[in-house]
N, C-alpha and C positions, 0 to 999 in steps of 0.2 A: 410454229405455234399458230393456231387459228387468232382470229380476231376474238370470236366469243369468250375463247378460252384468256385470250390476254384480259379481257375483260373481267372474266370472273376473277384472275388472280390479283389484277387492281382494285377491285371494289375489295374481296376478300382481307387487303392490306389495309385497304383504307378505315376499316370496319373495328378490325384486330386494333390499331393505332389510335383511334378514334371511339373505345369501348362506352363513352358518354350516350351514346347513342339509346342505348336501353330505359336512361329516363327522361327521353324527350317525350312530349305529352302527345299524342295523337290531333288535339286542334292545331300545332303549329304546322299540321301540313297545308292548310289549307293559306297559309301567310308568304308571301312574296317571300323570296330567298333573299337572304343577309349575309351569306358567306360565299366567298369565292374559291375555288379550288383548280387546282393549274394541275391538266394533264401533260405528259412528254409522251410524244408518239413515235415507232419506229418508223425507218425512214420508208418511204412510200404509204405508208397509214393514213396521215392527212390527205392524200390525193383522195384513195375509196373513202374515208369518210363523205366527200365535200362531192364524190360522186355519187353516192346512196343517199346524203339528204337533196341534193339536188335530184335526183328522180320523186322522191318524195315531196320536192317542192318545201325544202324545209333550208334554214339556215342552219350550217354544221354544228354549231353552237345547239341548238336546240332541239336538232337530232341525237347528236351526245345525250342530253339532259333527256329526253324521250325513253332511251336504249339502257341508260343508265338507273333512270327510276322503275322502268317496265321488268330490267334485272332487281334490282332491291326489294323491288314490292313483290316478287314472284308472279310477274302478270307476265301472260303471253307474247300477248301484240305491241309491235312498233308501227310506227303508221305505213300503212300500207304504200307501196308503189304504185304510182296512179297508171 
């Protein structure tokens, strides 16, 4: 299974599990995050993660949160590879 694809199937669950979602207000995007959410990665996952935000110069952490929103919001781009 690709990475993207694990991707999609985690967000996909977390979405389905989490159906609140459809009356969140559109201003609270703009608000510092308040919730924590713990992923489990298969084994060698966290290595390319921490190698893809590291070419991007990003901490893993916030490459996830990058890759993760750029999927939910249907935008293209992750920040580029410098």
């Amino acid at each position: 299974m690709s990475e993207s694809a694990l991707l999609t199937l985690l967000m996909d669950t977390v979405l389905e599990e989490n159906s609140v979602v459809a009356g969140v207000d559109s201003s609270d995007e703009d608000r510092p995050s308040s919730e924590r959410v713990s992923l489990r990665l298969r084994q060698g996952d966290r290595r390319r993660v921490i190698a893809r935000a590291a070419a991007r110069d990003m901490k893993p952490a916030s490459y996830l949160v990058a890759l993760i929103r750029a999927h939910v919001r249907h935008e293209a781009h992750v920040p580029a590879v410098d």
